[in-house]
C-alpha positions, 0 to 999 in steps of 0.5 A, a space after each residue: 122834804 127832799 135831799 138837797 142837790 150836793 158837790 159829787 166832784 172830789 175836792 182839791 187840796 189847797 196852800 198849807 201843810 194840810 194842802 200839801 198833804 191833800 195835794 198828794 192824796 188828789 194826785 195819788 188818787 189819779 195816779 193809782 186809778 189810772 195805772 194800778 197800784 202796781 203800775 203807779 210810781 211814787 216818783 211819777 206822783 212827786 213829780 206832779 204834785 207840789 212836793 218832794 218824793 221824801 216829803 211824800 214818804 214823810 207824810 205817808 211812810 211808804 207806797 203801800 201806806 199811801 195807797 190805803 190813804 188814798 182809799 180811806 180818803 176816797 171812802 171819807 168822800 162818799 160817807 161825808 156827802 151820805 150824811 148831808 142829804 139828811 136822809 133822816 129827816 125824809 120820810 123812808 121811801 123817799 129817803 131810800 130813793 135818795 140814797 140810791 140815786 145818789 149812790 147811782 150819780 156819785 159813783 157815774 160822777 166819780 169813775 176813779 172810786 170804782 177803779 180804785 174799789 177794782 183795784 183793791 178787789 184785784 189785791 184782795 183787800 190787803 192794803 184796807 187790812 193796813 186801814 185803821 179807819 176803813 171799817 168806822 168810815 163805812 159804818 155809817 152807811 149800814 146806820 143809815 140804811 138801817 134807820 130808813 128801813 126800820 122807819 119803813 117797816 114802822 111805816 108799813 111800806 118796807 117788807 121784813 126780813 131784809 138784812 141791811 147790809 145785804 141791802 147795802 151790797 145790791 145797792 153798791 152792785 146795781 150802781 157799781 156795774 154801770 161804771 166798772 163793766 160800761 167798756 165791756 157791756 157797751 162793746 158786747 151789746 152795742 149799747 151807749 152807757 154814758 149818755 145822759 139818756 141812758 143813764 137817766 134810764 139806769 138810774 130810774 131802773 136802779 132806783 125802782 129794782 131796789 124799792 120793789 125788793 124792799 116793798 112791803 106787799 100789804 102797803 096800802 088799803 090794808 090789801 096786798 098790791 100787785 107788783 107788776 
């Protein structure tokens, strides 16, 4: 069985109290990706979205507030698609193959989460520390990554000893660098990262290092398997 194709574009609010209020996190987004936390206004967001700056603070207190909604938000996105491809249902290499191409695409699809992911590191994570839902948002993707390789190991197809969240982070930095470092890595070794060529190349290289390091080296025959 395979993952179902799925929407990687982030929605759009709509008409309605919870319109307006999804209408200012989408321009917000926008705003705080494209100019930084530091450089992005509330009076610039206000004037782009169909409210007013007061009912901006209305909804979200202050900017510092706004911001870390913005990444709840942009987390919530990631975890709600995570969940409908139904990895459980796959059988566990190909479920982990999934997961990692998805991770590869929506973060290629989505450049304004891996600014926002930047921009928060460069603040050192102070406004996640005002999250009240940060941690419950990404909790499901350390469950899923650990239900795939405790049924691979079951299988015999995944080695011991892998720590989940250590699996999760090589997954997250082989699919994160190829957004965040693109200008510089392109510039330096005059390389095009963003052809489809080239990232159907990066994809299948991200997808292939991480089943390699999980790979168990007696799955199949009862032998070890030589890895190339």
């Amino acid at each position: 069985m395979a993952a179902r194709p799925v929407d990687l574009r982030s929605p759009s609010g709509g008409p309605g109290p919870d319109g307006t209020r999804r209408n200012i996190l989408e321009i917000a987004t926008d705003e705080f990706a494209n100019k930084g936390f530091s450089g992005a206004r509330v009076d610039d967001i206000a004037a782009r979205t169909n409210t007013s700056k007061r009912m901006i603070y209305y909804y979200f207190g202050d900017k510092e507030r706004l911001f870390a909604e913005v990444l709840e938000e942009a987390y919530s996105r990631i975890r709600q698609i995570e969940a409908s491809l139904e990895l459980d249902q796959i059988e566990p290499e190909s479920a982990l193959r999934a997961l990692v191409g998805f991770t590869f695409d929506y973060q290629n699809a989505n450049e304004r989460f891996i600014r926002l992911v930047m921009i928060e590191n460069i603040h050192n994570g102070v406004h996640l520390d005002r999250s009240r839902r940060i941690e419950e948002l990404n909790f499901s993707a350390i469950t899923t990554l650990r239900d795939i390789y405790r049924r691979g190991r079951a299988a015999g197809a995944f080695r011991d000893g892998i720590d989940e969240v250590d699996l999760h982070m090589s997954i997250s930095a082989l699919c994160f660098f190829n957004v965040s470092n693109r200008a510089t890595f392109s510039r330096i070794f005059k390389r095009e990262m963003a052809t489809a060529d080239a990232l159907a190349r990066r994809r299948e290289i991200v997808i292939d290092t991480i089943m390699r390091y999980v790979k168990s080296l007696h799955h199949g025959n009862g032998r070890p398997t030589m890895v190339e």
